[in-house]
C-alpha positions in Angstrom: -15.0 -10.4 4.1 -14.2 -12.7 7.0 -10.8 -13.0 7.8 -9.0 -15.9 9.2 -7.4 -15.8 12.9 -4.9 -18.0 11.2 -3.6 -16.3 7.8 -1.5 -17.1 5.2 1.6 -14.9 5.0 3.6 -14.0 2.4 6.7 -12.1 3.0 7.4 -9.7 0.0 11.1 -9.0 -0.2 12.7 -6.5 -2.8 16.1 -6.8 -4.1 18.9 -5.0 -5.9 22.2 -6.7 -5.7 21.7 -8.3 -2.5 22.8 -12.0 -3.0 25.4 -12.1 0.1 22.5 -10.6 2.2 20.0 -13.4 1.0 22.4 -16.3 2.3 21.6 -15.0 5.5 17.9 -13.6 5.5 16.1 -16.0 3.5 17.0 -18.9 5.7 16.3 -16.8 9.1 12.9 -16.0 7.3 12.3 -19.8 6.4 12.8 -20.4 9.8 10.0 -18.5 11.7 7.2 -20.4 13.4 4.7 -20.5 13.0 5.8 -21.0 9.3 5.1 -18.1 6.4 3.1 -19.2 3.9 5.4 -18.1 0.6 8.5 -15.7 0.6 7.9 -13.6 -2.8 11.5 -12.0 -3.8 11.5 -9.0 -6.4 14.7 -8.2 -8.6 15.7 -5.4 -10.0 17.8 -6.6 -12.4 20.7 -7.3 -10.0 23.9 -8.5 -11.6 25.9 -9.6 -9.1 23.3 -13.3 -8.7 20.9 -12.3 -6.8 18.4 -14.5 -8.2 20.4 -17.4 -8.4 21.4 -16.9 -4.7 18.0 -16.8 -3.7 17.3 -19.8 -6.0 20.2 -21.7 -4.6 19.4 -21.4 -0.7 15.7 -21.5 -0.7 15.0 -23.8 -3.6 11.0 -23.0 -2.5 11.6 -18.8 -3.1 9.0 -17.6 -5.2 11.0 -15.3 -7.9 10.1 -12.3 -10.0 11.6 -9.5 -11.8 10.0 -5.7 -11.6 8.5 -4.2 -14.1 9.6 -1.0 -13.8 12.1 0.7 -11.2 12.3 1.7 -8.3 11.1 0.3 -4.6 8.1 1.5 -5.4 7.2 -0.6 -7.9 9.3 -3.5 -6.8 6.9 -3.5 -3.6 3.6 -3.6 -5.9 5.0 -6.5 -8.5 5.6 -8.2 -5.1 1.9 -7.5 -3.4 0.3 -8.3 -7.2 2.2 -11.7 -6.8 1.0 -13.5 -3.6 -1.4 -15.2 -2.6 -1.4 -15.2 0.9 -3.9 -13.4 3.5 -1.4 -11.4 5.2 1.5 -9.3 3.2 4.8 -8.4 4.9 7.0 -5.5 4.1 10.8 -7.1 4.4 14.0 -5.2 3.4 16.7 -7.5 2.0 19.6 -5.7 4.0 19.2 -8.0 6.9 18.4 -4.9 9.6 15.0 -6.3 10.0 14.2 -9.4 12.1 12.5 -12.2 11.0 11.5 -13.3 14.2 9.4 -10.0 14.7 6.7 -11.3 12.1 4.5 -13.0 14.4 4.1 -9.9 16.1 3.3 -8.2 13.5 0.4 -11.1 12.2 -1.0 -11.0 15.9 -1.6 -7.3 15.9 -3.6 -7.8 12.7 -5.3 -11.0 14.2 -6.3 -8.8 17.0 -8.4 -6.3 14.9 -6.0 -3.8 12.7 -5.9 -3.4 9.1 -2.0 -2.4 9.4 0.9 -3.2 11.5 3.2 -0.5 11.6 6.8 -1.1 12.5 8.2 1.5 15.1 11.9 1.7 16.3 10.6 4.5 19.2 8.2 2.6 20.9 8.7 0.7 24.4 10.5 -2.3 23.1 11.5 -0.9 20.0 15.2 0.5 18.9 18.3 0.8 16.3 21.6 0.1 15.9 21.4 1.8 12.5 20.2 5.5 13.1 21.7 8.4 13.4 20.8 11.2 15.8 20.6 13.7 12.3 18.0 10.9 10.8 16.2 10.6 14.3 15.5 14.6 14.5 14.4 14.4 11.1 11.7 11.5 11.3 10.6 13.4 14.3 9.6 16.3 12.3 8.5 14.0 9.4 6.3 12.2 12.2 4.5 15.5 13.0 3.7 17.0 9.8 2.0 13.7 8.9 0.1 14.1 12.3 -1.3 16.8 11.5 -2.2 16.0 7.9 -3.6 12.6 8.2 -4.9 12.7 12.4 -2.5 10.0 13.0 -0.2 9.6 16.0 2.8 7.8 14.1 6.2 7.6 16.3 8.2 6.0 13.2 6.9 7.5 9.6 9.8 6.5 7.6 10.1 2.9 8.6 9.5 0.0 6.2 9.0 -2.8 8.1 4.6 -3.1 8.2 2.3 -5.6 7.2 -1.4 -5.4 6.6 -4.0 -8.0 5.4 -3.9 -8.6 1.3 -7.8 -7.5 0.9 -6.6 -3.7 1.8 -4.9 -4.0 -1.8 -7.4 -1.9 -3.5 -7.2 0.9 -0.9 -3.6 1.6 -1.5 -4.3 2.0 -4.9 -0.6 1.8 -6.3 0.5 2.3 -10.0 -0.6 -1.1 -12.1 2.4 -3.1 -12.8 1.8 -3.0 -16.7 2.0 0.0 -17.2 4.9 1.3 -19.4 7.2 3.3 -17.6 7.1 7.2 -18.5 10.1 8.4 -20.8 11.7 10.7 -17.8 11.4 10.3 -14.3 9.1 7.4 -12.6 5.3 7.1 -11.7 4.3 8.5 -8.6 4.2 5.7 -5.9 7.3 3.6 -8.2 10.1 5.2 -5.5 11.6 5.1 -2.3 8.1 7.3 -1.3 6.6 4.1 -1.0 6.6 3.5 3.0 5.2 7.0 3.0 2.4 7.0 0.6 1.3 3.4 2.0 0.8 5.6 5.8 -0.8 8.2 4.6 -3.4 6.0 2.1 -4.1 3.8 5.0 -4.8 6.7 7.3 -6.8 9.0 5.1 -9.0 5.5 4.5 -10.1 5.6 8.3 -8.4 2.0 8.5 -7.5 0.7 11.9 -3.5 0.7 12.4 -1.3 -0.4 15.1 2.2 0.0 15.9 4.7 -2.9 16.5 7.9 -2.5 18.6 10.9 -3.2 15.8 14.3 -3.3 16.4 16.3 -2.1 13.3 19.9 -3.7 13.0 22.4 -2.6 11.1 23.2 -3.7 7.4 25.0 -7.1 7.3 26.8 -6.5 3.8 26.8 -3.5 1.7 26.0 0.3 1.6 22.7 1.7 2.5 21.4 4.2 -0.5 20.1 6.3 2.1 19.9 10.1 0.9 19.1 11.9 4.5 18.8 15.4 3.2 17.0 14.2 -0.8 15.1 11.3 1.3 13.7 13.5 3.4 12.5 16.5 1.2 11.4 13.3 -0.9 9.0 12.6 2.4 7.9 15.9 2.8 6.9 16.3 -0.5 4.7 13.1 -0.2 3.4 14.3 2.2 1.9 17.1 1.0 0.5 15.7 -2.4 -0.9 12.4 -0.2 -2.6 15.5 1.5 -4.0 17.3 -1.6 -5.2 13.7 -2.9 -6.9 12.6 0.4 -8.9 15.9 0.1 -9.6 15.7 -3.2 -10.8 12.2 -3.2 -13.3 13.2 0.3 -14.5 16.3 -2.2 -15.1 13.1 -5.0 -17.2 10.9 -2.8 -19.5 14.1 -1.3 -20.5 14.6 -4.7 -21.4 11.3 -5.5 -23.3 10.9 -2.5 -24.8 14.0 -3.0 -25.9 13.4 -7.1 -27.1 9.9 -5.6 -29.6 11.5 -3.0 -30.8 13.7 -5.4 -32.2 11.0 -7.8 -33.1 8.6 -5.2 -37.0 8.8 -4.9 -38.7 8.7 -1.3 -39.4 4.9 -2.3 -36.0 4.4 -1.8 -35.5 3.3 -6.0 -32.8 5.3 -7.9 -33.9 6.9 -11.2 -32.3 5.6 -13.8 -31.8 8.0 -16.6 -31.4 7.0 -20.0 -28.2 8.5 -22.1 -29.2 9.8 -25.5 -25.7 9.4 -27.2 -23.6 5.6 -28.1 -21.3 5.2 -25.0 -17.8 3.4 -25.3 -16.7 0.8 -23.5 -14.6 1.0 -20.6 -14.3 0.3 -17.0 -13.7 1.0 -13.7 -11.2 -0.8 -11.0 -12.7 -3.7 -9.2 -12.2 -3.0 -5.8 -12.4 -5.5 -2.6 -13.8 -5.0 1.0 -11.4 -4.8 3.8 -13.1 -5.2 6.9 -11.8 -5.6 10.6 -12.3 -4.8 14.2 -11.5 -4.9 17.3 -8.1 -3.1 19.0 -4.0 -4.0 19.4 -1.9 -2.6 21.4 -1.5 0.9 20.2 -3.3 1.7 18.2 -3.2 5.1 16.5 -5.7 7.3 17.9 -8.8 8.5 15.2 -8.5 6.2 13.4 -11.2 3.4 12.7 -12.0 0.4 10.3 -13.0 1.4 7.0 -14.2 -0.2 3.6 -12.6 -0.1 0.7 -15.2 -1.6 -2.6 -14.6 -0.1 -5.8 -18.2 -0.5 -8.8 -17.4 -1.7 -12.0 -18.5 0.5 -14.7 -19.2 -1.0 -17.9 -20.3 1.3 -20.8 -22.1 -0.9 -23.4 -22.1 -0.6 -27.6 -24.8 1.3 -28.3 -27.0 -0.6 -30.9 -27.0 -0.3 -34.7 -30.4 1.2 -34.5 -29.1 3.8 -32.1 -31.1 3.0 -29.2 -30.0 5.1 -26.0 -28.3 2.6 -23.9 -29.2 3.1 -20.1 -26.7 3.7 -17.3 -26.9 3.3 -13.2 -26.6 5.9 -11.1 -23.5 5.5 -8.7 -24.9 4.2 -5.7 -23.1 6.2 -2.5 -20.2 4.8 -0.8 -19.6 3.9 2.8 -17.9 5.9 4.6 -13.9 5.9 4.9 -14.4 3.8 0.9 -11.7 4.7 -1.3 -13.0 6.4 -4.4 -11.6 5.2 -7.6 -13.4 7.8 -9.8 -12.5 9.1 -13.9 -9.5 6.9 -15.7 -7.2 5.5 -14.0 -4.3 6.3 -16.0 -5.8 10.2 -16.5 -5.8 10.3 -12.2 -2.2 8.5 -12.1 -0.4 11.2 -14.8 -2.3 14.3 -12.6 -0.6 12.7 -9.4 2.6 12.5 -10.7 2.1 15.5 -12.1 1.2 17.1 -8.8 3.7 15.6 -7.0 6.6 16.8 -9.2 
């Protein structure tokens, strides 16, 4: 997919009571030139007017409610929404800065796949951070590291951006599905900034980091757990880890069963099932390309492509007449696997990450 070195963006913006905050960030986002494309705000279910706020002092907003809770999910009813070339991660608090977004776009205009905000790079800082938090992202920032082969200097900061084709990579819960009786789905919570670095790593996609300056909240309290946030991390962590893994182990074998059938004329054997299939599919998935370099960007890390195959069993016939299926054709490498149900791979995630 060619992308344009002039996108669309769409800021993405989640909320949960934050209507004295909007009065202030909405405009200041409004306001950045070159001009966003569409600011996409995401309730969750606010009662103190949030929506009317927004409503009432950018008549243009573009306003939905999450389906579920959590971050999380606000974040992915938010990315499912626009329609922009370019998605930007903004918190509604008012400690990030609009007029950091066009760094953010250039970075990606320059070759990444994802614009990673960092508070402890050259140019970079925060009025908002504590020396307790700062020695713990440290250590977050080195485990990761050393799973994923990154060099990240700011894990657990939400201020990134990437281009809207890399939507299929990141592979987040779909926004209709029902929410489980306890607990939430795995990717629904505040793990969100997390799982997003590690998906985009173990993909092989090109990532740079942005200086950010974090302020501090204008209104309101932060719901900032340090010790439960950060065991939260750490526990992301390690299941991103175990699914990165798994899903490398997933595409070896399909590569491997597609060599196998693959004559020396270069045809795949087709076989023929004997039994009616069902019907069902597989995600669609979309290529994200780029190239080229920004700034700095994380060492071993490289552009990847993300494509997903549809799948589409057929009704067998009344006369019972085997109904053929392709063989899956290998995948590039650094292409995110979507393999087996998607709803069977989501409950074993959660599961796992319990």
């Amino acid at each position: 997919m060619q992308r344009s070195g002039n996108p669309r963006v769409s800021v993405v913006v989640p909320t949960r009571n934050e209507a004295r905050n909007l009065e202030v960030v909405l405009p200041a986002i409004a306001a950045v030139r070159p001009a966003v494309h569409e600011i996409v705000v995401v309730d969750g279910n606010s009662v103190d007017g949030t929506i009317e706020t927004a409503r009432r002092v950018l008549p243009w907003v573009k306003v939905i409610t999450q389906t579920r809770t959590g971050k999380g999910n606000a974040m992915a009813c938010g990315f499912a929404a626009v329609n922009g070339d370019v998605i930007v991660m903004f918190d509604a608090d008012g400690s990030a800065d609009p007029a950091e977004i066009p760094a953010f776009v250039s970075a990606l205009v320059a070759g990444a796949d994802f614009a990673k905000g960092s508070r402890f790079v050259r140019g970079g800082g925060s009025d908002d951070i504590t020396l307790l938090r700062k020695s713990g992202n440290a250590g977050l920032n080195g485990v990761a590291n050393a799973l994923f082969g990154t060099a990240y200097t700011d894990l657990c900061y939400g201020y990134n951006a990437f281009w809207a084709d890399l939507l299929p990579v990141l592979d987040l819960p779909a926004v209709d599905l029902p929410a489980p009786a306890e607990g939430m789905l795995w990717g629904d919570g505040f793990e969100i900034e997390t799982v997003l670095n590690c998906r985009v790593a173990a993909a092989g996609l090109k990532i740079s980091e942005v200086p950010s300056m974090e302020r501090e909240r204008i209104f309101g309290h932060s719901n900032l757990r340090t010790f439960a946030d950060g065991a939260r991390v750490l526990r992301t962590l390690a299941a991103e880890s175990r699914r990165a893994v798994r899903r490398r182990a997933e595409r070896v074998q399909v590569e491997v069963e597609s060599r196998a059938l693959t004559p020396p004329g270069g045809i795949p054997v087709v076989p023929l099932l004997t039994e009616h299939s069902s019907n069902g599919h597989a995600p669609h998935g979309h290529p994200a390309n780029g190239a080229g370099g920004n700034g700095s960007a994380i060492p071993g890390t490289s552009v990847g492509n993300a494509s997903g195959a549809q799948a589409n069993g057929a009704q067998a016939a009344d006369d019972g007449l085997p109904v053929p299926r392709p063989v899956p054709q290998p995948r590039p490498a650094g292409e995110a696997a979507h393999l087996g149900d998607a709803r069977t791979r989501l409950a074993l995630e959660t599961e796992e990450a319990s």
